[in-house]
N, C-alpha and C positions, 0 to 999 in steps of 0.2 A: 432531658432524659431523666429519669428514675423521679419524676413527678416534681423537678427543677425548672424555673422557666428561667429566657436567657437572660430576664435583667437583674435576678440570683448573681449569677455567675459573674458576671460585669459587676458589681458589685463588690463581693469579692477579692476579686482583681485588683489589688490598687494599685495606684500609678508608679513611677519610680520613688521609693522613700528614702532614705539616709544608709540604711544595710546594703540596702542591693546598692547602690552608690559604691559605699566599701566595699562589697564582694566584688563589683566589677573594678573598681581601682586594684582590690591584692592578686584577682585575677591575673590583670594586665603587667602588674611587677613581679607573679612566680613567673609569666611567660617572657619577660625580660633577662630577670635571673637567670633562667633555663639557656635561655639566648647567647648571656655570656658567658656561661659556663661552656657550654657547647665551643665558642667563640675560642675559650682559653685551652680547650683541649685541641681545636684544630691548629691551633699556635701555636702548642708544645710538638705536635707531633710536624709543623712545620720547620719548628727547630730541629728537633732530633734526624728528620730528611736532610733539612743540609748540614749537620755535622755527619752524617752517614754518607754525601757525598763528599764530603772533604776527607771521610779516613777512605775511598777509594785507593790513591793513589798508596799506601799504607798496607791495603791487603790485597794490593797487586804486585808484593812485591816475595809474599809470602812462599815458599818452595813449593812447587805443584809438588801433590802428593801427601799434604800435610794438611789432616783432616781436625785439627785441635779446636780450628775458629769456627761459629757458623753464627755468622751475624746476617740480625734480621732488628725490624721493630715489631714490635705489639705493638697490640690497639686495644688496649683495657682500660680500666678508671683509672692505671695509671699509667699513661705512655713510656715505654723503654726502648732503649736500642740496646739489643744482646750483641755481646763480643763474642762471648760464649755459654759455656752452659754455668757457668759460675762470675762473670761479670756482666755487669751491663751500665747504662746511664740511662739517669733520670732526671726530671727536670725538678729544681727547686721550689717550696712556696711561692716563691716570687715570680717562678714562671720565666728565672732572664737566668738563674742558676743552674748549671750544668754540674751534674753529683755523679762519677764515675767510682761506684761501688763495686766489691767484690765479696761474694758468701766464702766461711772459710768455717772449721770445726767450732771455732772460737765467737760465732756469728758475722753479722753483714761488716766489712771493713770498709773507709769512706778511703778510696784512691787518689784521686782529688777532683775538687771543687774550682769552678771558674765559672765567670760570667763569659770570657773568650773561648771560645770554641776552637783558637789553634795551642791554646793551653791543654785542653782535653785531648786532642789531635797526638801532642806529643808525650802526655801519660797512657795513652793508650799505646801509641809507637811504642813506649819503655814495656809496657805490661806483655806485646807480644813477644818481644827479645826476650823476658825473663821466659816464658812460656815457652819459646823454641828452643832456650838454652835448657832448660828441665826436659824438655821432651828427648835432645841430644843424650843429657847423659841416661834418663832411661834408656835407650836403646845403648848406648855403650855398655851400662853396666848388667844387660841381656847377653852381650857377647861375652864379659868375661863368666859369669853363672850360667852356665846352658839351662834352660827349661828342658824339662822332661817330655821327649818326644820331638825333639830335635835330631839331627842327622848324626852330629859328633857326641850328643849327649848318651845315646843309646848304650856304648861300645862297655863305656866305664858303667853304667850301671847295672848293666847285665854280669859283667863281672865281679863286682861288689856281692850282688845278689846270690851269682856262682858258686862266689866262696861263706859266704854264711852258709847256705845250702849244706858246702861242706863239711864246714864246722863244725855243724849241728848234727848231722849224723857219727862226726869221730865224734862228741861229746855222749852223744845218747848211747853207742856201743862200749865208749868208758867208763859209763856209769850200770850198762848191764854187766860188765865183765866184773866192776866191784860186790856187785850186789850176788854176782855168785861166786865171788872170791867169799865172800861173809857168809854166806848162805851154807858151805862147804868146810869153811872154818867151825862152823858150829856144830855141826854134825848133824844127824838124826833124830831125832825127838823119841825117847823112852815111854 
């Protein structure tokens, strides 16, 4: 075609040389590479599955009705198992490292670190105790502050309200009665 004949092109052509050797070697090691990456991510997240079935018996034991935990894994470039919306574990450089962190104002805290996963098991066990104990005393200390809009809180606030109400009318009628006590004081204007 385009006024080439075919022993041009064969020509051309040349046979395997020393580049194409190497591009087809780095070739074959990105897709090795590739392989065990892939390899070390389904590992981590094979680990994370079973330390997530081992905290079963853990957040079966949690009070039905208590919405605090909602544990799941991701599946991102970096595998996690969420405890909640503010903890999770992740796996270490080393891929055998369990790193049960938690985000906090102060940034990420490290909870603790184990290569045993019933190490992890029982810092998570303590992390939901402190969690259920903080969640008790907010709702106790809901009972003694009533929020507004509550059944018992109504009564006294309506009343507080009542009486300023009141207040503020005997106040504004004491300050017109002054103002023509002065006004009256003064007399008539010449």
């Amino acid at each position: 075609m385009w006024g080439r004949s075919k022993s041009q092109n064969t020509e051309q052509r040349k046979p395997d040389g020393p580049l194409r050797d190497a591009l087809r070697e780095a070739r074959i090691e990105a897709a090795e590479r590739t392989g065990v990456v892939v390899d070390l991510r389904d590992a981590e997240i094979a680990r994370l599955e079973l330390l997530n079935d081992e905290l079963d018996p853990v957040f079966a034991e949690v009070p039905a009705g208590v919405d605090l935990f909602d544990r799941g894994i991701s599946r991102g470039d970096t595998p996690r198992l969420w405890i909640d919306a503010i903890a999770h574990i992740e796996m270490g450089r080393d891929k055998r490292l369990y790193r049960f962190v938690q985000d906090s104002r102060s940034g990420r805290q490290v909870v603790a670190e184990s290569q045993v996963a019933r190490d992890i098991v029982e810092a998570v066990t303590r992390y939901l105790a402190r969690r259920l104990i903080e969640r008790e005393r907010a709702l106790a200390g809901d009972e003694l502050s009533p929020l507004p809009g509550r059944i018992g809180a109504t009564a006294p606030a309506r009343r507080r309200g009542f009486l300023a109400f009141v207040f503020g009318i005997l106040f504004a009628l004491a300050g017109l009665l002054v103002a023509a006590w002065i006004a009256a004081s003064v007399g008539p204007a010449p």
